[in-house]
C-alpha positions in Angstrom: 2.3 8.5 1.3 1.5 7.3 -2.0 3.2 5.1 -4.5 3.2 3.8 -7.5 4.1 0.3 -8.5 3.4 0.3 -4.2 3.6 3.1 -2.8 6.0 4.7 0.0 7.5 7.2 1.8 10.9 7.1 3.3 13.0 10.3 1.7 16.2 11.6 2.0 17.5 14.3 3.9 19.0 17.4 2.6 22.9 17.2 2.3 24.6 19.3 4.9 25.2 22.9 3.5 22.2 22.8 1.4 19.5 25.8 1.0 17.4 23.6 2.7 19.1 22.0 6.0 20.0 25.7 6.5 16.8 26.7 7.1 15.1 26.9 10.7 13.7 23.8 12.2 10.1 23.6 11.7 7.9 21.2 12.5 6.0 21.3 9.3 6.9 17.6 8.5 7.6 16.6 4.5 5.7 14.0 3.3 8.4 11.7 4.3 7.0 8.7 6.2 8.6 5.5 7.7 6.8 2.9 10.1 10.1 2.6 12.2 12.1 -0.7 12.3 9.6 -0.1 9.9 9.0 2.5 6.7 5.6 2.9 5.7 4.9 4.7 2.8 3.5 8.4 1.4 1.2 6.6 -0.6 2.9 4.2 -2.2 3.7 3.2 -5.3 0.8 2.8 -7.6 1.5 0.0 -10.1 -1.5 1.4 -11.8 0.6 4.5 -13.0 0.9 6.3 -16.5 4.1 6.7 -17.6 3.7 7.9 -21.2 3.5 11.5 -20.1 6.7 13.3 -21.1 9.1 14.5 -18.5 9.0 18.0 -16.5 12.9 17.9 -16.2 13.4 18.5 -19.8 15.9 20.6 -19.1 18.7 18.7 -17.9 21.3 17.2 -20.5 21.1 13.7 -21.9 24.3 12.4 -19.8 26.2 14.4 -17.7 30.0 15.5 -17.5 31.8 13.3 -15.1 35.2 14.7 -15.6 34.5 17.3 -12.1 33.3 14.0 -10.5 36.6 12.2 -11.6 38.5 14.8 -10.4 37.3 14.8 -6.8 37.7 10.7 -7.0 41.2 11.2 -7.8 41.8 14.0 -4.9 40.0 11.6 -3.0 41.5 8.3 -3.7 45.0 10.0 -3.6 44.9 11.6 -0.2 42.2 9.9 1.8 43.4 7.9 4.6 40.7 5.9 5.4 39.4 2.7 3.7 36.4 3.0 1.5 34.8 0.8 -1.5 34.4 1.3 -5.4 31.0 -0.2 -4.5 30.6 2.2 -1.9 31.5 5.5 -3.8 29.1 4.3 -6.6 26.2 4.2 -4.1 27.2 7.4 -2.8 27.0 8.7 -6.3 23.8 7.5 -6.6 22.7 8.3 -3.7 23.8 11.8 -3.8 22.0 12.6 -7.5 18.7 11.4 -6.5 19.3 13.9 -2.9 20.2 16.6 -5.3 16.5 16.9 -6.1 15.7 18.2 -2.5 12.9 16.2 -3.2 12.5 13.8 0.1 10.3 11.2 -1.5 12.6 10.6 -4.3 15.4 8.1 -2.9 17.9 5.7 -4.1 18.3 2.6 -2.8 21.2 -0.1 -2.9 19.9 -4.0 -2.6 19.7 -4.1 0.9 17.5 -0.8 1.7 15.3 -1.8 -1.3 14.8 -5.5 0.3 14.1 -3.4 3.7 12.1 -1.0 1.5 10.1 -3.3 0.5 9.8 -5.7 3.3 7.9 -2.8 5.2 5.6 -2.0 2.4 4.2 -6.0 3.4 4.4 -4.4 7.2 6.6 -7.3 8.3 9.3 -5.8 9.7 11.5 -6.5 13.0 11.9 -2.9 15.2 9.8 -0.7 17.8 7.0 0.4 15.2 6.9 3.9 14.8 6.0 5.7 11.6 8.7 8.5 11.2 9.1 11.5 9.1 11.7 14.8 8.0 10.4 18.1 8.7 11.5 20.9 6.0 14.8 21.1 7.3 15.3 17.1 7.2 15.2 16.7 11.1 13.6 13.1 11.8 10.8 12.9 13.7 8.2 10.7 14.5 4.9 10.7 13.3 3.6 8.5 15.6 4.0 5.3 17.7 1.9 2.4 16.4 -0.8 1.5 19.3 0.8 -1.3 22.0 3.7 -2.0 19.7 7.5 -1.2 21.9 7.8 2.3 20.9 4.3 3.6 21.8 4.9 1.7 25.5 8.1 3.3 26.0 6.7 6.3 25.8 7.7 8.1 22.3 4.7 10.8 20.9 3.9 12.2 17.7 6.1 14.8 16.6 8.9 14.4 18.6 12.4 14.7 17.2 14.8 12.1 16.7 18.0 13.9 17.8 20.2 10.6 18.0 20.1 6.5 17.7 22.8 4.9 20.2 24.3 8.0 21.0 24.9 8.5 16.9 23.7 11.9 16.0 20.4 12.0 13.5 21.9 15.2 12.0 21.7 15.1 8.2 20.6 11.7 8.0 17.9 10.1 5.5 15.0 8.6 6.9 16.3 5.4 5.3 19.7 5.6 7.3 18.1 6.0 10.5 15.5 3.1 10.0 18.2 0.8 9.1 20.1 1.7 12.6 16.5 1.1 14.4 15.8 -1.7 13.1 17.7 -4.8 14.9 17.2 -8.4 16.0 14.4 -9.2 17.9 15.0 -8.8 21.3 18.0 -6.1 21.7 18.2 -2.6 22.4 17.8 0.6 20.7 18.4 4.1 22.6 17.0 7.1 21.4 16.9 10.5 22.3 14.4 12.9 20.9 13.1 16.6 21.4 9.4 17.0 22.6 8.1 20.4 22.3 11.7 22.2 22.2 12.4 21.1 25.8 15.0 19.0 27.3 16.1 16.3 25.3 14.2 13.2 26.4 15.9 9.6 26.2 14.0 6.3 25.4 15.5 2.6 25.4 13.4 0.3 23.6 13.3 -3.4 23.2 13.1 -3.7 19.0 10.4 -7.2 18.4 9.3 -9.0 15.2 6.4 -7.1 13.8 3.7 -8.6 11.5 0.2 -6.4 11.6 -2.5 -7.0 9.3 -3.3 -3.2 7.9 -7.0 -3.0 9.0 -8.8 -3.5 12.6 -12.8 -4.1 12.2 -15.3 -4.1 15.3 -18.9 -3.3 15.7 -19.3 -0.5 18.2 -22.2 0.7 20.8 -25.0 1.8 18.5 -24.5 -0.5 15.9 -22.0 1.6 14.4 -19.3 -0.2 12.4 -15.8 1.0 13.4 -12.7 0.1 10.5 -9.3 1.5 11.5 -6.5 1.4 8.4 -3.4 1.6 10.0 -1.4 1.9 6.6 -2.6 1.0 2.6 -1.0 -2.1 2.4 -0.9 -6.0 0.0 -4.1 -6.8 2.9 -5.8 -4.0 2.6 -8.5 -4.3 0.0 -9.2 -8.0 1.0 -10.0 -6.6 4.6 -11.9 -4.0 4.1 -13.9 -5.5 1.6 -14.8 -8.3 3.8 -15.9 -5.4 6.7 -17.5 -3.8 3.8 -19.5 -6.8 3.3 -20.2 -7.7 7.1 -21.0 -4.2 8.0 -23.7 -4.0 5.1 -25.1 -7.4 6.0 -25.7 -6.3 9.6 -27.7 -3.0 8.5 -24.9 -1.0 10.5 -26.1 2.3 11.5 -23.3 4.6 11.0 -19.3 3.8 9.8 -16.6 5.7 11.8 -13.3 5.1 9.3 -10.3 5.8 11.2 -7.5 6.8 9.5 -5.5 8.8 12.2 -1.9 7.7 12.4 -1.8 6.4 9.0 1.3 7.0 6.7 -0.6 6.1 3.7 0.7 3.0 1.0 -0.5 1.8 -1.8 -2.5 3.8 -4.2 -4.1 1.1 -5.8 -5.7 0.3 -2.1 -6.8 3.7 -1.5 -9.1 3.5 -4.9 -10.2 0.3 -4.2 -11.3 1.6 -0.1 -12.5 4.5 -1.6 -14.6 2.9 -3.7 -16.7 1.3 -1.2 -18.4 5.1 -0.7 -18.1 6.4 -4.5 -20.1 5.4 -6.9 -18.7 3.8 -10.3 -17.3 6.8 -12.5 -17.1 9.4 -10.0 -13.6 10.8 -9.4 -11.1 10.1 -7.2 -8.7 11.5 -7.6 -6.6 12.9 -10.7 -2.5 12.9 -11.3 -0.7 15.8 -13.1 3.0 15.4 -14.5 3.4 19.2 -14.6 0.6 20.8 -15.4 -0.6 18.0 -17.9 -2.9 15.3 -16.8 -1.6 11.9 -16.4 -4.3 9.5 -15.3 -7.8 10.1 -13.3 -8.9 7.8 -10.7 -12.5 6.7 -10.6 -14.9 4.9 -8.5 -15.1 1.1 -9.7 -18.3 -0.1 -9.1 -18.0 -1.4 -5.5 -19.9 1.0 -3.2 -21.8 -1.3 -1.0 -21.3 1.3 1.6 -22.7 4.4 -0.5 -25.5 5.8 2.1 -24.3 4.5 5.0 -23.5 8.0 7.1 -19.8 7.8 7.6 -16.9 9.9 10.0 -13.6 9.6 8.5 -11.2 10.4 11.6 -7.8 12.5 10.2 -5.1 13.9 12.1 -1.8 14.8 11.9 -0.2 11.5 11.2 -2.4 10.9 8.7 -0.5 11.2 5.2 -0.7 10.4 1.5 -2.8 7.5 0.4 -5.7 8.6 3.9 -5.4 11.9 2.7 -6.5 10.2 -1.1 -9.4 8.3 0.5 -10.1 11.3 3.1 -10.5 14.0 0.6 -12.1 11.4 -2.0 -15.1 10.8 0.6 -15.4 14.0 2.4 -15.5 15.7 -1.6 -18.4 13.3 -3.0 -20.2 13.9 0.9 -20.3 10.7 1.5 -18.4 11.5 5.1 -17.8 13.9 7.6 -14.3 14.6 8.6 -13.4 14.4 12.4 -10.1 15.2 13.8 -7.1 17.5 13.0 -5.4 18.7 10.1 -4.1 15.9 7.7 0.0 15.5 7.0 -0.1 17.1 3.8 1.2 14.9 0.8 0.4 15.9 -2.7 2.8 13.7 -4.6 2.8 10.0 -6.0 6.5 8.3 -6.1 7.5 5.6 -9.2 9.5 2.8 -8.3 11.9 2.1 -11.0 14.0 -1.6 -10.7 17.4 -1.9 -11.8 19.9 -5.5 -12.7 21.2 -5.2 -9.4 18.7 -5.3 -6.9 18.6 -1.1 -6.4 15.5 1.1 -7.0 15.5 4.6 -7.5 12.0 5.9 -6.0 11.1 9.2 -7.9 8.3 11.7 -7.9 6.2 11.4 -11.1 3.3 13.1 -10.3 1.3 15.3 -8.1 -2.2 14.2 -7.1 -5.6 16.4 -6.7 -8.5 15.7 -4.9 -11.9 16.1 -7.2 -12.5 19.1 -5.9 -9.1 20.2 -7.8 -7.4 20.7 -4.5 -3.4 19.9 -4.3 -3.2 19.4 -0.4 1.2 19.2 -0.7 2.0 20.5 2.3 -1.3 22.2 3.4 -3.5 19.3 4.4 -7.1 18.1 4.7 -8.7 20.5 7.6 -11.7 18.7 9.2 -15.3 19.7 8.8 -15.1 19.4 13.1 -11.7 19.9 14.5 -11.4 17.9 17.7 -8.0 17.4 19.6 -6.7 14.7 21.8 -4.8 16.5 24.8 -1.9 14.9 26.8 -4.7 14.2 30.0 -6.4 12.3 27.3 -4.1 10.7 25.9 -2.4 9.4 29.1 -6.1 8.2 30.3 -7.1 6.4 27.3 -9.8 8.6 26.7 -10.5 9.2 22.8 -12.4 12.2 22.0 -12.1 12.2 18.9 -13.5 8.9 18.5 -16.1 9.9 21.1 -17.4 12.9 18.6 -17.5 11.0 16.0 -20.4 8.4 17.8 -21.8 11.7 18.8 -22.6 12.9 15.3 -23.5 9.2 14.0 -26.2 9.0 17.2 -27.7 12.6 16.3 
């Protein structure tokens, strides 16, 4: 994901009798993306982002007409028997405009989800650490367990889908719904059952723990071939890889193998900053369009203390947003190779806007394009090598991805 002001992704799903929760269950996921107990981000805000283009929706009136509204509150408050807010039917209102978008990364939040909002964009976050997803048809599903956090040693995979939490049905649900009801104490339960490959449904009981990760993992590996594994754009990020950056030039590292498999994406402002390590001051990034008029273009800053080194990015399916920025920004300057499978596929940057209260509204305010002029919304970064991880692997711990990328470093 990608966001503005901090990038994000969590977004809605569709309402129930919409065009789009009609349609047959795919499992093309929408750039929605949530580190569970967690909810990570599409790219995150970019606080960076220029807002003096003017609007695409220029079609819609200056206020709306409430009186159809008022007259569904009345039927409602006169015959409903069941208690309910005003507080709560205003959030629902709100709620319910930004969903009418069918736009999953544009979301309204009340206090509360924007505290929890935010509190995973710091990846601090109390739950089984998962980054989860919507599909086109706004079925949850994880895009993958975070490495030796509760989720991924319970068992849960990439892609499989969230069918119920405690026995509650996931069924028209936003992503933001269901990471509030897997997120818990430290210490309890959370039961969830899930499809996996359109086979029986599968059922999982995980222990939910405190979870505080710093955003990038550094080692040197055989070879003398620097290894840096982002596992989300996050507050840490740029400090961390800039101090790799440093280490890895300083010990005349042979090759760099950046791993950005399994990575939701975060803030924008990160991905420049990680992607200009490789590019060279003044060379594009990437560019945002409101429409089809150009907003603000990304360049390299100056930093590119790694330029030369030979570098494998490592991409797969999990990897989303503010990766698939940094991905497309080095593999489009050839300044890496790209290992792995195809990327998540999210083309568009989200604005957080603040209101008295303590709500947000996140919106979509852009699309982004790599400097090759590429939108990759929905289609992805395909690899210059595709190389898949199998179950057998998987289950053994053996990485062949990682594996081919040392191979093409040591040629």
């Amino acid at each position: 994901m990608e966001f503005k002001a901090n990038d994000a992704v969590d977004a809605p799903a569709p309402r129930r009798g919409s065009k789009l929760f009609k349609r047959a269950v795919t499992l093309v996921a929408v750039a929605v993306i949530f580190a569970v107990g967690v909810g990570v981000g599409d790219g995150r805000i970019n606080p960076l982002y220029f807002l003096g283009n003017k609007p695409v929706a220029t079609d819609l009136p200056a206020s709306l007409n409430y009186s159809s509204v008022n007259q569904v509150y009345k039927s409602l408050k006169d015959n409903y028997d069941g208690k309910v807010t005003e507080n709560q039917l205003n959030d629902g209102l709100k709620h319910g405009l930004a969903e009418a978008t069918e736009d999953p990364y544009t979301v309204f939040f009340t206090a509360a989800e924007a505290k929890t909002f935010n509190d995973q964009l710091n990846n601090s976050f109390s739950g089984i650490g998962a980054q989860l997803g919507q599909d086109s048809s706004g079925n949850l599903q994880v895009m993958s367990p975070i490495s030796g956090l509760p989720a991924d040693k319970a068992g849960l995979r990439a892609q499989d889908i969230i069918v119920s939490i405690n026995g509650k049905t996931t069924s028209g649900q936003s992503v933001d719904e269901a990471v509030t009801q897997i997120r818990g104490p430290k210490g309890t339960k959370v039961a969830l059952q899930v499809i996996r490959n359109k086979t029986e449904p599968l059922t999982f009981t995980i222990i939910r723990q405190d979870i505080v990760m710093p955003s990038v993992t550094t080692k040197t590996l055989d070879g003398n071939i620097g290894y840096l594994q982002i596992s989300t754009f996050a507050n840490d990020t740029t400090d961390l890889t800039q101090k790799a950056a440093t280490q890895f030039a300083s010990a005349h590292v042979k090759g760099i193998i950046l791993d950005l498999r399994n990575d939701p994406g975060g803030l924008l402002e990160a991905a420049v900053k990680v992607s200009s390590l490789w590019v060279p001051d003044g060379k594009m990034i990437l560019q945002e369009k409101r429409g089809s008029v150009v907003g603000q273009t990304y360049y390299g800053l100056g930093d590119n203390k790694l330029n030369g080194i030979p570098t494998v990015v490592l991409i797969n399916e999990g990897s989303a947003s503010a990766s698939e920025i940094t991905a497309g920004a080095l593999h489009d300057d050839k300044a890496a190779y790209l290992i792995g499978t195809k990327s998540y596929g999210k083309g568009v940057v989200q604005q957080l806007i603040n209101f008295g209260d303590g709500s947000q509204l996140k919106v979509t305010v852009a699309s982004w394009y790599r400097p090759n002029g590429q939108n990759i919304n929905k289609k992805g970064i395909t690899p210059d090598l595709i190389s898949k991880l199998s179950d057998a692997d998987i289950k053994a711990g053996n990485d062949t991805q990682l594996q081919a990328a040392q191979a093409y470093l040591n040629k």
